[in-house]
N, C-alpha and C positions, 0 to 999 in steps of 0.2 A: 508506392508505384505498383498497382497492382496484385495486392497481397491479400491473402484469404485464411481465414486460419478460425477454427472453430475451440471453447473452449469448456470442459465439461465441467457440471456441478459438484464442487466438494473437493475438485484435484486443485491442485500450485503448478502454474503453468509461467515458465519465463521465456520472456524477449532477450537474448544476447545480442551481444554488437557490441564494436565501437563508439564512442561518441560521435556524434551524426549523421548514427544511420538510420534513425526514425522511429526509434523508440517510445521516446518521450512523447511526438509526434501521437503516435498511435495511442498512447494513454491517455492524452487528453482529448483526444476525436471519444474514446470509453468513457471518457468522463463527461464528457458532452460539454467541453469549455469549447476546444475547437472545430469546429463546422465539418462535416464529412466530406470531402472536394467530389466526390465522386461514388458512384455505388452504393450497397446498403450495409447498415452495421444496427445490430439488436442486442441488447442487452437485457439478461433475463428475457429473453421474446418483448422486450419494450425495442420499438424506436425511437432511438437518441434523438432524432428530428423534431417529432412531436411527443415524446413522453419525459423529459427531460427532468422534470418534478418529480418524479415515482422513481425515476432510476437514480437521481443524488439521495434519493432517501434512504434507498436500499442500499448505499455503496458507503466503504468510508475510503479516504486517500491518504495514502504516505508520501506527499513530493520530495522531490530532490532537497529541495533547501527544508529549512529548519524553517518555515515560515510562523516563528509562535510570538507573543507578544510578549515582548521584554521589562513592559512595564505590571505586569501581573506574576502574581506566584503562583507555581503550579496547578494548586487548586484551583487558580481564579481562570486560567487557560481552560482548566476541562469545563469547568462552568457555566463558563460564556459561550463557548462551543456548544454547550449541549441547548443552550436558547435557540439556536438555528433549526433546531429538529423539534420545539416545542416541548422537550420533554419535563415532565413536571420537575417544581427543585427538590420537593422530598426522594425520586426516586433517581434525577440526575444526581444528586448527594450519595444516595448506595451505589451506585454505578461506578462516582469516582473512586471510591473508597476502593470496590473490588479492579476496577483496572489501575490501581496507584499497585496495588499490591502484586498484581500481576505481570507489572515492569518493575517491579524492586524501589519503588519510587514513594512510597508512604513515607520516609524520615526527610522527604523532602519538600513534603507539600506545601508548607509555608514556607520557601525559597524563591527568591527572584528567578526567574527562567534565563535570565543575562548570567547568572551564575553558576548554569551547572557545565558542566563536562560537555563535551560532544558525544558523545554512548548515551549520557543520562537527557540529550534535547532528544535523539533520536527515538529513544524509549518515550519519552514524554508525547511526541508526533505521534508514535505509534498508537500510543493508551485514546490520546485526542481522536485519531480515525476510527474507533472503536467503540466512542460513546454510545452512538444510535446501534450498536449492537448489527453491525452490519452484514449481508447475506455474501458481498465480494466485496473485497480490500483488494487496491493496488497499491502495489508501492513502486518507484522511480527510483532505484538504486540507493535500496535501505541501509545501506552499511558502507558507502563511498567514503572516505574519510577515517575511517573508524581503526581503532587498533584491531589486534588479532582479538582479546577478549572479550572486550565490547560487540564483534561482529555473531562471536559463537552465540551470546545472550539473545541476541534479536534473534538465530537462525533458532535459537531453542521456544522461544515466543511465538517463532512461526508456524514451525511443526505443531505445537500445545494449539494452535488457531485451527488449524488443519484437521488434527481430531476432533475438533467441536464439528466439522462439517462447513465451514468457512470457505468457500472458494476462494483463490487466493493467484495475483497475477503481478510477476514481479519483472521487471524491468534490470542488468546486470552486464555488466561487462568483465564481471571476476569468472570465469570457466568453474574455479572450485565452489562457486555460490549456487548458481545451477544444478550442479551437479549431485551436492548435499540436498539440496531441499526441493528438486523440480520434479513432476512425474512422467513431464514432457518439456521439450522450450521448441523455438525456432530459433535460428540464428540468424540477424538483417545484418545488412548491409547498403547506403545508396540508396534505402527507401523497398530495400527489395529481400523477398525471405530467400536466404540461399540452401537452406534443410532445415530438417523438420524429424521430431521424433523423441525417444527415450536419451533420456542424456548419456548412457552406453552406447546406444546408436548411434548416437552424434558426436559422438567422442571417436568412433571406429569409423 
């Protein structure tokens, strides 16, 4: 409803709110699934409109659900993923190796994906939105579900993305998830930004 919000290169910037206040909404209008109703939206200086192609290439996504296929093992999830982006299989192969390792997930690469933990599908979403070595990652409430240790691993995953220079744009209705890893957030509600700022700001 009217919302404006600019997001700079290299920071972690989160959407808080409630459940349906237009979060999720908004990340998929970024991700160019759903149609802009109104006004302009650019990513990386692309328009979602007509650059659609260029900007999934550049982005990877963490959605809400665990959408991975259960009848593949870990490996075979990053695998098949990495066909989408054409990336060759000798170098999709070193790619998986280093993001298996980078979520703690190499002792489980020949594992059913029905079988692991929730922390361990999460991590695995994460490594998958990663393959194509992405310029901005979002992710739609990365740690919903998740115990307290499981959540610290993704927030420490996050940060380690952040130093690489990864801009990064997260979606959260936890106050303490913001607040640990954002450099700025808005807060929605209704479809509508109600402040804006450093999460000390927005906290005072």
């Amino acid at each position: 409803n009217n919302i404006s919000f600019t997001i700079e290169e290299g920071e972690m910037f989160g959407f808080l709110g409630p459940n349906g206040a237009g979060k999720t909404t908004t990340m998929r209008m970024i991700q160019c699934v759903s149609p802009v109703t109104s006004g302009r939206l650019e990513v990386m200086g692309l328009d979602v409109g007509t650059r659609k192609r260029e900007i999934k290439s550049l982005m990877g996504v963490v959605p809400q659900e665990n959408n991975l296929d259960g009848d593949f093992t870990v490996h075979e999830n990053l695998l098949v993923y990495s066909r989408y982006f054409d990336i060759p299989r000798a170098e999709a192969e070193k790619r998986i190796e280093e993001l298996l390792d980078f979520v703690h997930l190499q002792e489980k690469r020949d594992v059913m994906t029905e079988n692991l933990s929730g922390g361990m599908k999460r991590r695995l979403v994460l490594a998958r939105a990663l393959i194509n070595r992405p310029r901005l990652l979002i992710l739609d409430e990365p740690t919903v579900g998740l115990d307290p240790q499981a959540r610290h691993l993704i927030w420490e995953k996050l940060r380690g993305l952040k130093k690489q220079g990864v801009t990064i744009v997260l979606t959260s209705h936890y106050l303490d998830e913001v607040e640990k890893l954002c450099d700025r957030l808005v807060v929605m509600d209704y479809g509508k930004i109600l402040v804006r700022g450093s999460p000390a700001g927005v906290i005072r």
